[in-house]
N, CA, C and O atoms as CSV, one atom per row, in Angstrom:
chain,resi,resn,atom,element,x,y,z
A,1,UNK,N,N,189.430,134.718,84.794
A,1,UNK,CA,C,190.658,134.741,84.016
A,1,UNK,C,C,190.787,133.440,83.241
A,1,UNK,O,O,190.561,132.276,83.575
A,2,UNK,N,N,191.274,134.054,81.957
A,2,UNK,CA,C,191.555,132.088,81.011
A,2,UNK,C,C,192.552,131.420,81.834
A,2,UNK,O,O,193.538,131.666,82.528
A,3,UNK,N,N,191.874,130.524,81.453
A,3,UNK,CA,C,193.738,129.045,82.359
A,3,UNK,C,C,194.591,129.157,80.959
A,3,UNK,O,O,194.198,129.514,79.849
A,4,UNK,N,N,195.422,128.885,81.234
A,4,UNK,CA,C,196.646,128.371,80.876
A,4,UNK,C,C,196.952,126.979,80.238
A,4,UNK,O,O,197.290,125.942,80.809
A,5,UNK,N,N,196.711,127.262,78.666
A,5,UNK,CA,C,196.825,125.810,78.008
A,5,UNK,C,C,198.304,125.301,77.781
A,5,UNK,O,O,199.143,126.046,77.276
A,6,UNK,N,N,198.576,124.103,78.141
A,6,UNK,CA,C,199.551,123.618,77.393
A,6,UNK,C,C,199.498,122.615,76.188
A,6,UNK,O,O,198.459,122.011,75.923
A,7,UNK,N,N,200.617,122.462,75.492
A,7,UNK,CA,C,199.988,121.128,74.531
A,7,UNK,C,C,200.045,119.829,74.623
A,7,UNK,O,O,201.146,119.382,74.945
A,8,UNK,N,N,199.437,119.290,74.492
A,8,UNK,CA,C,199.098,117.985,74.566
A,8,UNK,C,C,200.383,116.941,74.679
A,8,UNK,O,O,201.200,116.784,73.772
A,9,UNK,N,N,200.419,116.161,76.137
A,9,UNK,CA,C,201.364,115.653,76.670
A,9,UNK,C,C,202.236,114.809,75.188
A,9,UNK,O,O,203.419,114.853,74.853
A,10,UNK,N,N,201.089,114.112,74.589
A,10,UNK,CA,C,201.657,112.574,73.737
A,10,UNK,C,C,201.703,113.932,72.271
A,10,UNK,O,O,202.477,113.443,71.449
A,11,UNK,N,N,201.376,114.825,71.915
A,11,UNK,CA,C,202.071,115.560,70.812
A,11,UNK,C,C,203.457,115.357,70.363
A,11,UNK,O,O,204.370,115.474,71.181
A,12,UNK,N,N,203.724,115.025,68.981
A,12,UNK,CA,C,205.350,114.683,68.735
A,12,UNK,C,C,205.431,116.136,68.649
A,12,UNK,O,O,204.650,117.012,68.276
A,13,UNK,N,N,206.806,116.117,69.185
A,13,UNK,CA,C,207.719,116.928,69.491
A,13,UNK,C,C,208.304,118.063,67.774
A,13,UNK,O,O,209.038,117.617,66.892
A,14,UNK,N,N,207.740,119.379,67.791
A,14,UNK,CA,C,208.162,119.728,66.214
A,14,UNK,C,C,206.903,119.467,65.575
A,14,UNK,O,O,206.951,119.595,64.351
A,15,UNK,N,N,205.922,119.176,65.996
A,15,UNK,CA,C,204.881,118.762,64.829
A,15,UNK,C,C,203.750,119.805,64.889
A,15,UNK,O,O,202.667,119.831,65.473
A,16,UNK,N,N,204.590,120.911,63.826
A,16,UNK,CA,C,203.387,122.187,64.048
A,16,UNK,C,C,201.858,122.293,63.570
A,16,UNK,O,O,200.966,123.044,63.964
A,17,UNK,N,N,201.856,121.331,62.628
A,17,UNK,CA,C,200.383,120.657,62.134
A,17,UNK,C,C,199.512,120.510,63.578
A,17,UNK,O,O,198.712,121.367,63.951
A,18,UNK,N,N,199.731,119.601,64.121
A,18,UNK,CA,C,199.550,119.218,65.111
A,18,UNK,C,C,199.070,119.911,66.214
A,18,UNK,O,O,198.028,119.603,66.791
A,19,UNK,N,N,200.275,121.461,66.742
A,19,UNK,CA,C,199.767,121.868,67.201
A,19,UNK,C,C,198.983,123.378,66.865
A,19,UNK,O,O,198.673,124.120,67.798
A,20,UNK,N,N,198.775,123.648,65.801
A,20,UNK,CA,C,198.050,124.604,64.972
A,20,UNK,C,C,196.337,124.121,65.545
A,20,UNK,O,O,195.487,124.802,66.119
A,21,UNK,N,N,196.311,122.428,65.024
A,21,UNK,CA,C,195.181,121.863,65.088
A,21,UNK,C,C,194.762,122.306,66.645
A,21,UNK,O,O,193.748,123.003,66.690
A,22,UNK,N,N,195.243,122.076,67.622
A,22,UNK,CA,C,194.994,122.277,68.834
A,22,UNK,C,C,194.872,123.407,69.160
A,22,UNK,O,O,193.923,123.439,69.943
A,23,UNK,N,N,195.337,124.524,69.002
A,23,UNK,CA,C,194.540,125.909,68.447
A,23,UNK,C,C,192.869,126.043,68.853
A,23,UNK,O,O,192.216,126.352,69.849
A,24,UNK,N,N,192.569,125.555,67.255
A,24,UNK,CA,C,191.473,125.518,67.172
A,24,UNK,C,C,190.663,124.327,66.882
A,24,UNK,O,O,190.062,124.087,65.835
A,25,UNK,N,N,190.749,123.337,68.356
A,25,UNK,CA,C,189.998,121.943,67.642
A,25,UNK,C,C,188.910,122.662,68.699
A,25,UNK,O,O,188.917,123.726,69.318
A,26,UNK,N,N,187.939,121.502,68.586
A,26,UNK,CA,C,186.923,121.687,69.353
A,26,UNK,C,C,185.794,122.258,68.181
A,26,UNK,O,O,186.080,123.117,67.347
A,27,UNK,N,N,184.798,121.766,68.270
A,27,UNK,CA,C,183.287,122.125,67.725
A,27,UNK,C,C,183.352,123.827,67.295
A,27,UNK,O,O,183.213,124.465,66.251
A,28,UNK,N,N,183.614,124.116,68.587
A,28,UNK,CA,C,183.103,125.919,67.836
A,28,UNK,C,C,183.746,126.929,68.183
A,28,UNK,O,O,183.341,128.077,68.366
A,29,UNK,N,N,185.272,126.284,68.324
A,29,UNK,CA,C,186.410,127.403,67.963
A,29,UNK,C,C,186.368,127.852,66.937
A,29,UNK,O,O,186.076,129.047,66.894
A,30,UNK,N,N,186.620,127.172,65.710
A,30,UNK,CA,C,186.138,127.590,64.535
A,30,UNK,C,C,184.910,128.293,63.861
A,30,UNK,O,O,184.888,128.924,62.805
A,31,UNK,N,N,184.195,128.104,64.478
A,31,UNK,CA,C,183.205,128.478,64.056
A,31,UNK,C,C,183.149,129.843,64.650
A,31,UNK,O,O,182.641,130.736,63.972
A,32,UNK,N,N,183.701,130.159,66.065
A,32,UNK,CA,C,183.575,131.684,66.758
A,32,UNK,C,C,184.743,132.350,66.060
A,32,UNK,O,O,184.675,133.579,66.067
A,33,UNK,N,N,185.885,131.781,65.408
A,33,UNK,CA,C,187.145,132.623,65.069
A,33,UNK,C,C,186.414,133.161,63.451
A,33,UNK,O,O,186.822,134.166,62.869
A,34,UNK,N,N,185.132,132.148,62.838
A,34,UNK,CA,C,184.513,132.228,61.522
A,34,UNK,C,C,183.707,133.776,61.725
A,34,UNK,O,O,183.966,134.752,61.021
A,35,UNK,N,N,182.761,133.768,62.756
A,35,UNK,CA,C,181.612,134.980,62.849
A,35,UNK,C,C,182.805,136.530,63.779
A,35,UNK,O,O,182.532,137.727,63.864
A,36,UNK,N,N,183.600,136.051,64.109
A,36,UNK,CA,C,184.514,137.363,64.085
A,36,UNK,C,C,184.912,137.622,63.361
A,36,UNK,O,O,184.167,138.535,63.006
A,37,UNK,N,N,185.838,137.553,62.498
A,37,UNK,CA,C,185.819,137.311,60.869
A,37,UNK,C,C,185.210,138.573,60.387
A,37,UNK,O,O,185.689,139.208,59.448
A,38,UNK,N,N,184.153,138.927,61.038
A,38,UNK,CA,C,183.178,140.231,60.309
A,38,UNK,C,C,183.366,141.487,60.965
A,38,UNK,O,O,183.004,142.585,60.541
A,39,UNK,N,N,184.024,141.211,62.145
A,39,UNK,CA,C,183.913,142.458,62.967
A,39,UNK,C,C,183.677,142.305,64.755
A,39,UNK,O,O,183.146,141.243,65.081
A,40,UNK,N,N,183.856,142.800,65.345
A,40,UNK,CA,C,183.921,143.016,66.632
A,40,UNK,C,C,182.112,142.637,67.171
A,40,UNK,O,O,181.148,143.122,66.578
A,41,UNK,N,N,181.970,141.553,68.564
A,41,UNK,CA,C,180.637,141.040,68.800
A,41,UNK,C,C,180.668,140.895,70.382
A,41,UNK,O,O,181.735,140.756,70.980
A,42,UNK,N,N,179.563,140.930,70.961
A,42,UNK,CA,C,179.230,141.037,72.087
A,42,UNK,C,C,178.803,139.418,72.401
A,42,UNK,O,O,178.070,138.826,71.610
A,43,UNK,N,N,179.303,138.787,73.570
A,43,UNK,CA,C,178.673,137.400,74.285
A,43,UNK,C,C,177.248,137.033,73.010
A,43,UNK,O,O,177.197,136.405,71.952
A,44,UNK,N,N,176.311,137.775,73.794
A,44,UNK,CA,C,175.270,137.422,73.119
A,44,UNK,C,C,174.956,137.273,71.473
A,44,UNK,O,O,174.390,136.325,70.928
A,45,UNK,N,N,175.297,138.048,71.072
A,45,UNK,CA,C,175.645,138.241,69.430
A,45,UNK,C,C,176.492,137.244,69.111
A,45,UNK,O,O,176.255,136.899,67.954
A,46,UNK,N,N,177.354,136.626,69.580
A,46,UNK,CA,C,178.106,135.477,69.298
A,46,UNK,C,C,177.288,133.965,69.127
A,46,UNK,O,O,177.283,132.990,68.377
A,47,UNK,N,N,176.379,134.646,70.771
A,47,UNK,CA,C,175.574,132.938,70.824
A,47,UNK,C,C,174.534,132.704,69.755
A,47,UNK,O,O,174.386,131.685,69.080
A,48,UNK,N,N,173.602,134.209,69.709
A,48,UNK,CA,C,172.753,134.172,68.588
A,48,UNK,C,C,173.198,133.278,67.236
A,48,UNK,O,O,172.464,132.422,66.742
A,49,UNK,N,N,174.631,133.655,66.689
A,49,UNK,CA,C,174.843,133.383,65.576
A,49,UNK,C,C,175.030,131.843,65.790
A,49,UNK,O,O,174.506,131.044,65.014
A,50,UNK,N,N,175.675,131.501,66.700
A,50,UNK,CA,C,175.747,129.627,66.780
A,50,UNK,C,C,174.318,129.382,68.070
A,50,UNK,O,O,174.216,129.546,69.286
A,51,UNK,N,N,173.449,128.934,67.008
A,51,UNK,CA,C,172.576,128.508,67.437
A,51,UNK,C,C,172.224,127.156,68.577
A,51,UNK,O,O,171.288,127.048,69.369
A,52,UNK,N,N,173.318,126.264,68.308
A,52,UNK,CA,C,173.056,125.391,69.427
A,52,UNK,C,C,174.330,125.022,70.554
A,52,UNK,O,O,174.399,124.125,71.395
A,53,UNK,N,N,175.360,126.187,70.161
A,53,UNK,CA,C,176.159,125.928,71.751
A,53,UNK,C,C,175.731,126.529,72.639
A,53,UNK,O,O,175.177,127.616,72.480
A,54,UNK,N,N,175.873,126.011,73.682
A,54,UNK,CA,C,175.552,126.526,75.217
A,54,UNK,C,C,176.440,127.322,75.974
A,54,UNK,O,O,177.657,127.207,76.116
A,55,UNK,N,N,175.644,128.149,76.442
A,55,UNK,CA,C,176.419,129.238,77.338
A,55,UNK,C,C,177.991,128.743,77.719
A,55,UNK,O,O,179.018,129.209,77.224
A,56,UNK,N,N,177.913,127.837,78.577
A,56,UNK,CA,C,178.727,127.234,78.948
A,56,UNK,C,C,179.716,126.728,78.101
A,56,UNK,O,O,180.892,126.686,78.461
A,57,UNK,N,N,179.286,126.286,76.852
A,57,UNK,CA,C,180.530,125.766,76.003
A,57,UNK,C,C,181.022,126.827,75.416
A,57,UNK,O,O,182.242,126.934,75.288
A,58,UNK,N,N,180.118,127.837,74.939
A,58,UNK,CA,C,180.693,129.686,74.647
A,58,UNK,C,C,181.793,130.058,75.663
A,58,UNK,O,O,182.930,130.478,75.445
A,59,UNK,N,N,181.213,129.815,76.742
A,59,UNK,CA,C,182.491,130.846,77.869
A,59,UNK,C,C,183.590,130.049,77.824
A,59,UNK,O,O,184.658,130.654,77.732
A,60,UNK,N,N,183.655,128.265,77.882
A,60,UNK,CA,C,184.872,127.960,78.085
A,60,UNK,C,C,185.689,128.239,76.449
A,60,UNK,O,O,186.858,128.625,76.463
A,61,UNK,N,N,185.084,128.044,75.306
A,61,UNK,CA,C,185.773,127.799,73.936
A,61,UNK,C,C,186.322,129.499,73.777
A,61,UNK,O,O,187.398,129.778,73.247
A,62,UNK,N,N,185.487,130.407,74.269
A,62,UNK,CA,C,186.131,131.799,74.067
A,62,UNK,C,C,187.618,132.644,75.028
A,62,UNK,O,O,188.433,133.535,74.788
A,63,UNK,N,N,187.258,131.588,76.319
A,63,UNK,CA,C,188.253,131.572,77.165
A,63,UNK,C,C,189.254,130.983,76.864
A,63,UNK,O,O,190.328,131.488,77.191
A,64,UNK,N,N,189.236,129.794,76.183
A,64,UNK,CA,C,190.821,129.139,75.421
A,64,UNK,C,C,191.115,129.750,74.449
A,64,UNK,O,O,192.322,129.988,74.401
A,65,UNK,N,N,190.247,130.316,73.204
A,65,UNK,CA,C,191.134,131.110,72.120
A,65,UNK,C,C,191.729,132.105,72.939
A,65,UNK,O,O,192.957,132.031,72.925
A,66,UNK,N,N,191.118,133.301,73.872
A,66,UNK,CA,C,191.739,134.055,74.343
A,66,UNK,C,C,193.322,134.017,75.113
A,66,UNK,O,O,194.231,134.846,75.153
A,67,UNK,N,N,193.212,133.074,75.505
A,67,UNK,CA,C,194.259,132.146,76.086
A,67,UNK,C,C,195.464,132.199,75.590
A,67,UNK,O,O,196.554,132.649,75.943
A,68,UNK,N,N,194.917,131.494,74.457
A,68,UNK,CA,C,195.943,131.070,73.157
A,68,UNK,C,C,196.172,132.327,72.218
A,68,UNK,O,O,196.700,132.030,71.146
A,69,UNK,N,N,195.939,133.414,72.365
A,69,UNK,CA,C,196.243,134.502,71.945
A,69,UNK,C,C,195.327,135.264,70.663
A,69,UNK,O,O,195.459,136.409,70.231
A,70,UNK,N,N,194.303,134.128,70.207
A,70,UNK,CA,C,193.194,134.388,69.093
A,70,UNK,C,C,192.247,135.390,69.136
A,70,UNK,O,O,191.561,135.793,68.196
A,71,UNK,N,N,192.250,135.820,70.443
A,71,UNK,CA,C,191.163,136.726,70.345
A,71,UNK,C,C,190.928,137.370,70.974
A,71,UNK,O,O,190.707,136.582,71.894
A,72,UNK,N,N,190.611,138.929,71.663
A,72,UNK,CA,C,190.664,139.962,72.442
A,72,UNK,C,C,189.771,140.055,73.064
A,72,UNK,O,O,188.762,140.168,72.367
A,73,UNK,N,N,189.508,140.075,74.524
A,73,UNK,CA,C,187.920,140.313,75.058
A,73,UNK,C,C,188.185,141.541,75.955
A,73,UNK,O,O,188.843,141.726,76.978
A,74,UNK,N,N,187.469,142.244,75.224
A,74,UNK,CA,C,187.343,143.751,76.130
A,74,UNK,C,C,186.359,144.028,76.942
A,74,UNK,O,O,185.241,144.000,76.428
A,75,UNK,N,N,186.461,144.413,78.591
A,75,UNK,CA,C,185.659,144.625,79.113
A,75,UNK,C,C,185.733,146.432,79.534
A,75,UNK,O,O,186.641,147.123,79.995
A,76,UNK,N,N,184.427,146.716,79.151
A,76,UNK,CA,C,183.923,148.089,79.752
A,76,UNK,C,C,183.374,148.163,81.204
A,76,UNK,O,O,182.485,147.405,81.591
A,77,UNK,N,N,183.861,148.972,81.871
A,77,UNK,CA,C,183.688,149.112,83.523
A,77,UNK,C,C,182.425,150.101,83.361
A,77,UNK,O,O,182.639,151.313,83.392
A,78,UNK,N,N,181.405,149.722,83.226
A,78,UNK,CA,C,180.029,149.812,83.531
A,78,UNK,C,C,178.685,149.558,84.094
A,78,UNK,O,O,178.733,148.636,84.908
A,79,UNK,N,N,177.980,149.856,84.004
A,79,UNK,CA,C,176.994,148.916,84.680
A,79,UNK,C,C,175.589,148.863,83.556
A,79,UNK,O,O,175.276,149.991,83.175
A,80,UNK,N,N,174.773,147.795,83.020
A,80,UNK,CA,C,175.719,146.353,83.400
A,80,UNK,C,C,176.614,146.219,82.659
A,80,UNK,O,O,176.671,146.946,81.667
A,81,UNK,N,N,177.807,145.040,82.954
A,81,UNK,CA,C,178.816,145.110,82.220
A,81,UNK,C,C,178.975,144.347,80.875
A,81,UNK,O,O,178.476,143.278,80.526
A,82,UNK,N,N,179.858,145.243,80.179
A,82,UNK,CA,C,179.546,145.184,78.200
A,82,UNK,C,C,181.127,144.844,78.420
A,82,UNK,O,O,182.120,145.468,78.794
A,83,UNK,N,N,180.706,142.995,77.812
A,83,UNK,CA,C,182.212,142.875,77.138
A,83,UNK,C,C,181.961,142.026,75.673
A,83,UNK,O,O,181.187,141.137,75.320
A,84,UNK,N,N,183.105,142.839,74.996
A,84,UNK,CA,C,183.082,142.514,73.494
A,84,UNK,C,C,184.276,141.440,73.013
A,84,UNK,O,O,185.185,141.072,73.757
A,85,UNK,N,N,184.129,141.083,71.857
A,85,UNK,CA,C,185.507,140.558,71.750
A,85,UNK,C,C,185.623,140.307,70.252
A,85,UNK,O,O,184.777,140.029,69.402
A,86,UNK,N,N,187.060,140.510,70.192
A,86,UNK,CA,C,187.494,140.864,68.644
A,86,UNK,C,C,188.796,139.608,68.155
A,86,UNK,O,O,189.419,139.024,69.041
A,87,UNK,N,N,189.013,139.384,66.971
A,87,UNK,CA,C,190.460,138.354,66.857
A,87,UNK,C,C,191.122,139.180,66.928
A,87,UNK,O,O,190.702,140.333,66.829
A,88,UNK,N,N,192.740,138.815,67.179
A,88,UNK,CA,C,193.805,139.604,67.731
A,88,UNK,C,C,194.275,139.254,66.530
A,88,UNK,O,O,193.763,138.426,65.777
A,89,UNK,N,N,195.686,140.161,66.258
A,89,UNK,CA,C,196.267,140.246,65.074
A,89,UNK,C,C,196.942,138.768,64.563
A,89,UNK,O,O,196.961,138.353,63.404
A,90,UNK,N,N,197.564,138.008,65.937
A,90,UNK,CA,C,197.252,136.264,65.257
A,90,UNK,C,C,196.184,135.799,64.601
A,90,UNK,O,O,196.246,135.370,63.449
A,91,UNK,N,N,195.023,135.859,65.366
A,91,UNK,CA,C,193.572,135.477,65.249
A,91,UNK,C,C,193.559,136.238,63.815
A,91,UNK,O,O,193.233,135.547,62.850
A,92,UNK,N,N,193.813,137.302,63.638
A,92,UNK,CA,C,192.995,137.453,61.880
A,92,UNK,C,C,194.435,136.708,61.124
A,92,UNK,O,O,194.583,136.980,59.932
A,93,UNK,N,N,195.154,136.078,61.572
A,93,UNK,CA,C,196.567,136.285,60.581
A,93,UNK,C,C,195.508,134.500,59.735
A,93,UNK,O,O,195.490,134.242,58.532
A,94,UNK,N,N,194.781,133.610,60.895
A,94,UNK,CA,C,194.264,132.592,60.373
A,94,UNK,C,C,192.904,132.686,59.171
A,94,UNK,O,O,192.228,131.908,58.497
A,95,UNK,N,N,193.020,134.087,59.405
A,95,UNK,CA,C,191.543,134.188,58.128
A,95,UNK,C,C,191.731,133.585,57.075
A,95,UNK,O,O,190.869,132.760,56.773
A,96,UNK,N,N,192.724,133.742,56.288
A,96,UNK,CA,C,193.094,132.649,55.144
A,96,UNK,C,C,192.797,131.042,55.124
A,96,UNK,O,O,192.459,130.263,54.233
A,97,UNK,N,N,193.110,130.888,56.677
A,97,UNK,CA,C,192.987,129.190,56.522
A,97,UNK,C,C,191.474,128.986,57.001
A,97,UNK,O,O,191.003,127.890,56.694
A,98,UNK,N,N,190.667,129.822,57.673
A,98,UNK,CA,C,189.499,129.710,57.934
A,98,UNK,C,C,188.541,130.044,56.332
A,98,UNK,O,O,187.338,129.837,56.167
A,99,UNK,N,N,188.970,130.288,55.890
A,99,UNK,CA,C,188.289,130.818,54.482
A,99,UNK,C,C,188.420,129.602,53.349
A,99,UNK,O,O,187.498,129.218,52.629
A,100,UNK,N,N,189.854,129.060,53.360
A,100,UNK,CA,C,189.852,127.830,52.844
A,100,UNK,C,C,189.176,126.607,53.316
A,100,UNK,O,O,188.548,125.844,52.582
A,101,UNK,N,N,189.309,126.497,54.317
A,101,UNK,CA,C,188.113,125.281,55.136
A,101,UNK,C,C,187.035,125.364,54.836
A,101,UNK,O,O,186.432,124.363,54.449
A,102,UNK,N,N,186.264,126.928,54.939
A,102,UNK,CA,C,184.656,126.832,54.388
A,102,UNK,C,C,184.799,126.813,52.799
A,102,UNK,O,O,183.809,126.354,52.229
A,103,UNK,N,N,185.926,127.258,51.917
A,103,UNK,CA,C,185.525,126.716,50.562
A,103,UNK,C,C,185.784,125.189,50.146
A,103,UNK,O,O,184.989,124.671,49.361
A,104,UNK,N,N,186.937,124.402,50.675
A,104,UNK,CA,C,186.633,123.270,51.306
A,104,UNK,C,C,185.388,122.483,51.134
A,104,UNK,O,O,185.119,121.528,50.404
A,105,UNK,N,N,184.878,122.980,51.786
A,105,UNK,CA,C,183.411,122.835,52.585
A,105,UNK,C,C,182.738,122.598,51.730
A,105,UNK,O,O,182.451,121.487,51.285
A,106,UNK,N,N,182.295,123.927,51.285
A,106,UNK,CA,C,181.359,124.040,50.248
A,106,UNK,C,C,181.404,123.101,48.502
A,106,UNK,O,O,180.539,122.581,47.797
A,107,UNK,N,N,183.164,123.313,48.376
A,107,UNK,CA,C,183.394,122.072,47.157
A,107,UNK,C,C,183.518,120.727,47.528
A,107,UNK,O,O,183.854,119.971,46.616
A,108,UNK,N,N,183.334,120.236,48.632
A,108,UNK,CA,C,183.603,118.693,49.103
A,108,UNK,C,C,182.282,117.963,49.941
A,108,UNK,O,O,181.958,116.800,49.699
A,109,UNK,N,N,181.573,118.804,50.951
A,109,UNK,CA,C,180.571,118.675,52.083
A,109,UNK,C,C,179.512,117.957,51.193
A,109,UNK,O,O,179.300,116.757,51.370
A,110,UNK,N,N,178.600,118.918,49.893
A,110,UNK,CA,C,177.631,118.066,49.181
A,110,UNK,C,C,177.790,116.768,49.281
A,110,UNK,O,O,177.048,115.964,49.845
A,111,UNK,N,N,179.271,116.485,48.438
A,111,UNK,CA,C,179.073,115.361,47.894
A,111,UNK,C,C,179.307,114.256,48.948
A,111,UNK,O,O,178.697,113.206,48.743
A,112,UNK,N,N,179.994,114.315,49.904
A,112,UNK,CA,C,180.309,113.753,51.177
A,112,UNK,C,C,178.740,113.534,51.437
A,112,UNK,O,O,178.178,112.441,51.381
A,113,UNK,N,N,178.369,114.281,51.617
A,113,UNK,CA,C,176.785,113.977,52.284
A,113,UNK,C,C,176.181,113.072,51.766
A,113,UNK,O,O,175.558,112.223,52.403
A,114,UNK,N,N,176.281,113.121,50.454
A,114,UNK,CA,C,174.988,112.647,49.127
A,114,UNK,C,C,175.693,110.636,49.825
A,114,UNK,O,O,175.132,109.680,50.360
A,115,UNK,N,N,176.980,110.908,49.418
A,115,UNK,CA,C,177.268,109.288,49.741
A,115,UNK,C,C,176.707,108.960,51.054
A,115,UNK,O,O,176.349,107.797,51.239
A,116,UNK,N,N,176.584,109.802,51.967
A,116,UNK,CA,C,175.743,109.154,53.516
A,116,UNK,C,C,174.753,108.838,52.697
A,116,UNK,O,O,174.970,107.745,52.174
A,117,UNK,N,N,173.923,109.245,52.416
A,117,UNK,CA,C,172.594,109.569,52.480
A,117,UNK,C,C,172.648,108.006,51.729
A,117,UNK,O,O,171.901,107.175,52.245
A,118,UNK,N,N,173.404,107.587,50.653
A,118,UNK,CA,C,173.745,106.545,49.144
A,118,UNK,C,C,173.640,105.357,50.382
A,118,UNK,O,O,172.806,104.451,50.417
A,119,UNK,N,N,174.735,105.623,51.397
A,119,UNK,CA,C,175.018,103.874,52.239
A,119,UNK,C,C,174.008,104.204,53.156
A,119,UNK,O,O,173.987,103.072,53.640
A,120,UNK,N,N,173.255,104.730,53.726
A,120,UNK,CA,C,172.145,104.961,54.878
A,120,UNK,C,C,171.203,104.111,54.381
A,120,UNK,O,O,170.132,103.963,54.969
C-alpha cells in the first residue's frame, strides 16, 4: 500500500507553487506522469522507457504519485499478477504543464548546454 505523504514541514503556509512542485519533484515523477501521457503501461513497459531508474526507485516514485492522487494502478487477480497503471483524471488535468516543460526544454536545454560545454 502507498504511505501517506504530507507536505513538507518548513513549506510556507498558502504557497501553492510550492506545493504543486512537491507533487512532482523527484527525478522521474515527471518523467513517469510524461510516458503515461500516451496511454495506459505495465511496471515493465514503464521501466523499459526510462532507461536508467531502478526498480526500486520505479516502485517507490509510482507509489507516491499514486498516493498523491496522479495516477491509477490497477491490479488484475491472476496468475502471474498484471498490474497496470494509468494518470487519474488529476494526473491528466497536469498534461498541459507537462507539455510546456518539455517545450521549455526543447527551446531553452540546447542553448543551456552549449554554454556548459563554452565554460567546461
Amino acid at each position: 500500500m502507498a504511505r501517506i505523504r504530507h507536505p513538507k514541514p518548513n513549506a510556507s503556509p498558502g504557497c501553492r507553487v510550492e506545493r504543486v512542485l512537491d507533487l512532482i519533484d523527484g527525478k522521474w515523477k515527471g518523467v513517469i506522469l510524461y510516458q503515461l501521457m500516451t496511454g495506459t503501461l505495465r511496471f515493465n513497459e514503464i521501466r523499459r522507457k526510462m532507461n536508467n531508474v531502478t526498480q526500486r526507485m520505479l516502485t517507490n516514485q509510482l507509489r507516491e504519485l499514486e498516493a498523491d492522487g496522479l495516477i491509477v494502478r490497477k491490479v488484475y487477480a491472476q496468475v502471474p499478477p498484471k498490474v497496470e497503471y494509468s494518470l487519474s483524471e488529476r494526473g491528466r488535468s497536469l498534461e498541459p504543464v507537462i507539455n510546456s516543460l518539455k517545450a521549455w526544454g526543447e527551446a531553452h536545454l540546447p542553448a543551456l548546454e552549449s554554454d556548459q560545454d563554452v565554460a567546461a
